[in-house]
N, C-alpha and C positions, 0 to 999 in steps of 0.2 A: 502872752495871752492874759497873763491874768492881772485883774483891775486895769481892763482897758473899757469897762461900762461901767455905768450908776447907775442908780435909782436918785432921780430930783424931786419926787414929790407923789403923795399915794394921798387917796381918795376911800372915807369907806361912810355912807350913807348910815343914818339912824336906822335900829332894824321895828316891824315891824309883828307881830302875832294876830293881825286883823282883830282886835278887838273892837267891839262895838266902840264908836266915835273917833276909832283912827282911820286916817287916811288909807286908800286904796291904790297904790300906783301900781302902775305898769310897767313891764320889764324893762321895756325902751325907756320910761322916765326912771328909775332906778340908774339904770346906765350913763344917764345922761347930765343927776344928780354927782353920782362919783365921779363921773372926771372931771365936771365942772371941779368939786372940790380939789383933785389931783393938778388940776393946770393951775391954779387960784396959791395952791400950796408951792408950786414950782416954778411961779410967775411968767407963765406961758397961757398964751391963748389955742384954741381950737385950729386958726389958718396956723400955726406952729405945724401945724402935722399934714397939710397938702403938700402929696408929694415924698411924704415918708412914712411910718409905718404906721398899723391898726393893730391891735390883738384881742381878739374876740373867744370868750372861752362859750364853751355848752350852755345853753341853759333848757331848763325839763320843759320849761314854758312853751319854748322856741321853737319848735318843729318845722326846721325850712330848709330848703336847699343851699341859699344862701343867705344865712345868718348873718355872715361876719359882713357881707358887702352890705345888706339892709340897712346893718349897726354904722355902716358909715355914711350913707345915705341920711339916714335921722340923727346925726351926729351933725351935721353936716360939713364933713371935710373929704377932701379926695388924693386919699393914701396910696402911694404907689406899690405899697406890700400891705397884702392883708394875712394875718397868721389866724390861724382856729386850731382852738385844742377841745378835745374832748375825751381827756382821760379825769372825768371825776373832778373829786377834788387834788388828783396832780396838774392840773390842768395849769394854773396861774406859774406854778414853777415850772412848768415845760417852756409858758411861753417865754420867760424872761431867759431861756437857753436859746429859743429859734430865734429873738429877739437881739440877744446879745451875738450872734452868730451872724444877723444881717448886718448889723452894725461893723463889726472887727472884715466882715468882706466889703466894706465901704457899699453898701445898696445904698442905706438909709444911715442915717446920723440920730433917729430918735424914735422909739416906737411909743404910743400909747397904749395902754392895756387893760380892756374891762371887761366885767362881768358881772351880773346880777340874774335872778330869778326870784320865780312869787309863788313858788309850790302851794303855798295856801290859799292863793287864789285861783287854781283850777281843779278843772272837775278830777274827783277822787272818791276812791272806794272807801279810804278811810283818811282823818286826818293823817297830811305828811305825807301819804303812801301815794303820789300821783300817777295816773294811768298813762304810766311809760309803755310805749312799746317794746323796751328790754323784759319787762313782766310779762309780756305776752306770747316770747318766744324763743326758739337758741336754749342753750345748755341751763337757763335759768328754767324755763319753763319746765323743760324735758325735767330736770334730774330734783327740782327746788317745790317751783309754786305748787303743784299735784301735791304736797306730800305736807304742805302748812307750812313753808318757809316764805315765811310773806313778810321779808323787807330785813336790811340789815341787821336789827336787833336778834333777830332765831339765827342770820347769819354765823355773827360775831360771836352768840353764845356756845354752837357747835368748835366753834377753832379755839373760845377759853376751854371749856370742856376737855380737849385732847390737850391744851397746853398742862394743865393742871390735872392730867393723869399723867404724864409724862414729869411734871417739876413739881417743889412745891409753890403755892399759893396764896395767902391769906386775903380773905376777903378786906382785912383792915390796912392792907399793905394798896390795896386799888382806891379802897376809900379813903386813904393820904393824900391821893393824886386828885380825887374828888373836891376833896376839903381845898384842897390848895386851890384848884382851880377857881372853886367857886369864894374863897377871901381875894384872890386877885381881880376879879370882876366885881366883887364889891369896890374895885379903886378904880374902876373903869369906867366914866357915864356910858359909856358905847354898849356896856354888855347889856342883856336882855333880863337876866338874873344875877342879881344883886344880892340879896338876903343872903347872909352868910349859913350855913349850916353845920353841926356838927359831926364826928365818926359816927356818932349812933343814930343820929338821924338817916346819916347813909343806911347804914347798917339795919336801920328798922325799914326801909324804903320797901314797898312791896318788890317781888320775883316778877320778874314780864316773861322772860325765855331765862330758864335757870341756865346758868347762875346771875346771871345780868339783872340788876335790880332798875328802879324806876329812876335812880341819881346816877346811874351809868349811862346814859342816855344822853345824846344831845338833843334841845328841842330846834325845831326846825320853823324858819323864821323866812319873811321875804327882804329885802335887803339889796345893797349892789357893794362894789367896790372897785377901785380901780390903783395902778400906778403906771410911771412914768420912769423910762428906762434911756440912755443919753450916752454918746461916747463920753468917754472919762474928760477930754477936752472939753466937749461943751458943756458938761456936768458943772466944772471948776468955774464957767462964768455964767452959768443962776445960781449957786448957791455954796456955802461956804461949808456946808455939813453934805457934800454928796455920800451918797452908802455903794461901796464898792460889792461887786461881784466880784469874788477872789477863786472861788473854785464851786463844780456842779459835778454832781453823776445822777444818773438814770439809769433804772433797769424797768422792763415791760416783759410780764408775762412771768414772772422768774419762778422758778421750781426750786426746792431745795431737796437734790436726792434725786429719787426716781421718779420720771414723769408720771409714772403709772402708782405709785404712791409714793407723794412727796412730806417730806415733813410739812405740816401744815404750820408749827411755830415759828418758823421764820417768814421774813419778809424779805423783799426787793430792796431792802437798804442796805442790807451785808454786804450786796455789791456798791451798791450809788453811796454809800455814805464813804468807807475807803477814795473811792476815786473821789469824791467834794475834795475832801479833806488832803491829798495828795496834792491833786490840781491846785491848793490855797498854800501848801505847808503851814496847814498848821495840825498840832496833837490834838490828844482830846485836854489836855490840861489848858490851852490857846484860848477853849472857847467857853465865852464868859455865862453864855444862857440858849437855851435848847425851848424852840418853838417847835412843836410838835402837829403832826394832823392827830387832832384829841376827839373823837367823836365820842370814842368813849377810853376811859381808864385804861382800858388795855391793850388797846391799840398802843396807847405814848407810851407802854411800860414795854412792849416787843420793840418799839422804838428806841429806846435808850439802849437795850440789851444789842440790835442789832447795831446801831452805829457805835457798838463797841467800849460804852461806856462803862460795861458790866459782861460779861459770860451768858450764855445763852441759859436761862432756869435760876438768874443769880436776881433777876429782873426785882421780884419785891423785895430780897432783902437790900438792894441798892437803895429803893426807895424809902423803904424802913429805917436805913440810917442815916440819911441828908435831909436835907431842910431845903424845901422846893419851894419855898418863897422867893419874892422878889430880892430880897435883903439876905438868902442864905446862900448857902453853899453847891448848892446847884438849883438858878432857877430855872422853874419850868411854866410853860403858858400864861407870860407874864399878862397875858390881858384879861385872864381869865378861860382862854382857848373858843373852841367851839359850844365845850361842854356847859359854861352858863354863858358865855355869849351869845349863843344862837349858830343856826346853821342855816345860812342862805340856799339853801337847795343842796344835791348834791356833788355838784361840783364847784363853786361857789367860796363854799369854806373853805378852801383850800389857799384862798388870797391873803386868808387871817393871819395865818403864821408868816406869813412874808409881810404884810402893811407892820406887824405886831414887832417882827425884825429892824426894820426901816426903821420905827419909833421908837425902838430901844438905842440903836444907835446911832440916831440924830440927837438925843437927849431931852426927847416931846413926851417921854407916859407919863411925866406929872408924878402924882404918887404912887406909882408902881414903878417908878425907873429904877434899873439897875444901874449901880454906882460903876462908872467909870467902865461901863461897856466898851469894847473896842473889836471885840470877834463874835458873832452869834450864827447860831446854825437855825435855818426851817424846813421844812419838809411837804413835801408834797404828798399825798396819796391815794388813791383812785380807783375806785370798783371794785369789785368783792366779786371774783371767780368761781365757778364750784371747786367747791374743796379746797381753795386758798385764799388768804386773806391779801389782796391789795393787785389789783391786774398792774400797776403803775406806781413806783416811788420815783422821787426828787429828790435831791439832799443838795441843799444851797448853802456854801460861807459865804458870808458877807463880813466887811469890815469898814473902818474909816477909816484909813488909809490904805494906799495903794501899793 
């Protein structure tokens, strides 16, 4: 089973902050943007895919019964499988497993896969916060909105909170992961923030939800992306750099401990990162650079620690001693991540670290590539539950060869 799919070619639109004199597109032209570029990149056209597969993730914009059939309707091809994911930003990594999975059962021989959204262009209570109906009802409402937990940031600050009563912490071991981010998007024209910044700039950045400062934050951007997934066969006649899918895991809902109180500092990856990295054989020493879902700093530092990089509470000193650049010893969101890239909605981001993957090992990020890449990991992650961080992980190896 394994490396019997690829990835031929990924798609990811300029992003957007609606500023006065930028263009305004639409969700459907977003989508329609990145696959153009995805097909153009894989030298396949749009009738390529009558007949075989679609994959359509969430978008906040979208509010429809059927989404993903619309998407192929305005697309205009007519796919014999259409896939929809709606776990967040694990979304894009779920689908390249349903994907890879129609492929290896011989349905289809090649799925397309997009997603975009324009949360800045609809109506909302506040920037970025758009008037989801998950904010209106279900365990968010009941136990979160009544009490001022209004949107991922008061989230993410209650689970640092417990993680840093429970471990130690340094704010300047999260602002590493900051700094780094935001020098790798400085090499990226793609990313939305550029301007490099320093530790103390972190460090001086105002409090929004303590301890979470205003450079922990991703900003949130309209945007699309897309790629293109192929049995390993057809993969080897477009293109001479296919990126192999080597091994995946998935966990949804995961608890760690007691359901009734579970430790809140782990994640869904303890399990899904083992199984990736099983299903691939490869170690952790194998993999040459760790794309993360980075919305903020400390999401990617639970990250490292659960895919076993490090000990659970060993998280910032792991960080504190390696060099997270493109050029060191372990990089990390070499395109800059979400965190100054931008975040397409949220489910959206989640495409980043996978297109981010793909273009580290076809050898395309220019001056961010990592030398002599050949195994890298991404991640998927999805939703923020009460009282745990991530309803949904992915943990994707990927390789050039098979």
């Amino acid at each position: 089973m394994r490396a019997d799919v690829a990835i031929v070619g990924y798609g990811r639109t300029p992003y957007s902050r609606v500023k006065p004199g930028e263009p305004v597109l639409t969700v459907d032209e977003y989508i329609a943007w990145a696959a153009d570029l995805a097909l153009r990149k894989a030298g396949m056209s749009k009738n390529d895919f009558d007949g075989q597969g679609l994959g359509v993730s969430h978008a906040e914009v979208a509010h429809t019964v059927n989404w993903s059939a619309a998407t192929a309707e305005n697309l205009g091809i007519s796919p014999q499988v259409l896939l929809r994911a709606d776990q967040g930003g694990a979304s894009a990594a779920a689908m390249l497993i349903r994907a890879a999975a129609m492929i290896r059962a011989g349905v289809v021989d090649r799925v397309l896969v997009v997603g975009a959204d324009t949360p800045l262009s609809i109506p909302s209570v506040a920037p970025g916060l758009p008037l989801s109906p998950e904010r209106t009802r279900g365990v968010y409402w009941d136990f979160q909105g009544p009490f001022g937990v209004m949107g991922a940031t008061s989230q993410f600050a209650l689970i640092q909170n417990r993680y840093m009563h429970q471990y130690r912490l340094a704010p300047e071991q999260l602002g590493k992961i900051a700094v780094t981010t935001r020098y790798h998007a400085s090499l990226n024209p793609g990313a939305i923030y550029r301007k490099p910044f320093t530790l103390q700039d972190y460090l001086s950045s105002r409090v929004l939800s303590d301890p979470i400062r205003l450079l922990d934050c991703v900003p949130i951007v309209n945007g699309g992306l897309a790629y293109i997934v192929t049995s390993a066969k057809t993969a080897r006649t477009l293109t001479d750099r296919p990126v192999y899918l080597l091994g995946a895991g998935e966990a949804n809902n995961y608890y760690h401990g007691s359901r009734s109180l579970p430790d809140v500092t782990y994640t869904g990856f303890v399990q899904a990162a083992p199984q990736a990295m099983k299903m691939a054989g490869v170690t952790h020493s194998d993999i040459d650079f760790l794309e993360p879902y980075d919305d903020y700093p400390f999401v990617a530092l639970m990250t490292i620690e659960d895919y076993g990089f490090c000990r659970k509470g060993e998280g910032g000193r792991f960080v504190e001693e390696r060099n997270l650049q493109f050029d060191g010893d372990f990089p990390l969101s070499t395109d800059g991540g979400q965190l100054s890239g931008g975040q397409p909605g949220g489910a959206i981001g989640g495409f980043m670290p996978l297109v981010e993957a793909v273009t580290q090992l076809r050898g395309e990020a220019g001056a961010r590539q990592v030398a002599n890449a050949t195994i890298g990991a991404a991640c998927g992650f999805g939703g923020i539950p009460y009282g745990r961080p991530g309803r949904s992980c992915v943990s994707l190896i990927l390789g050039t060869e098979p």
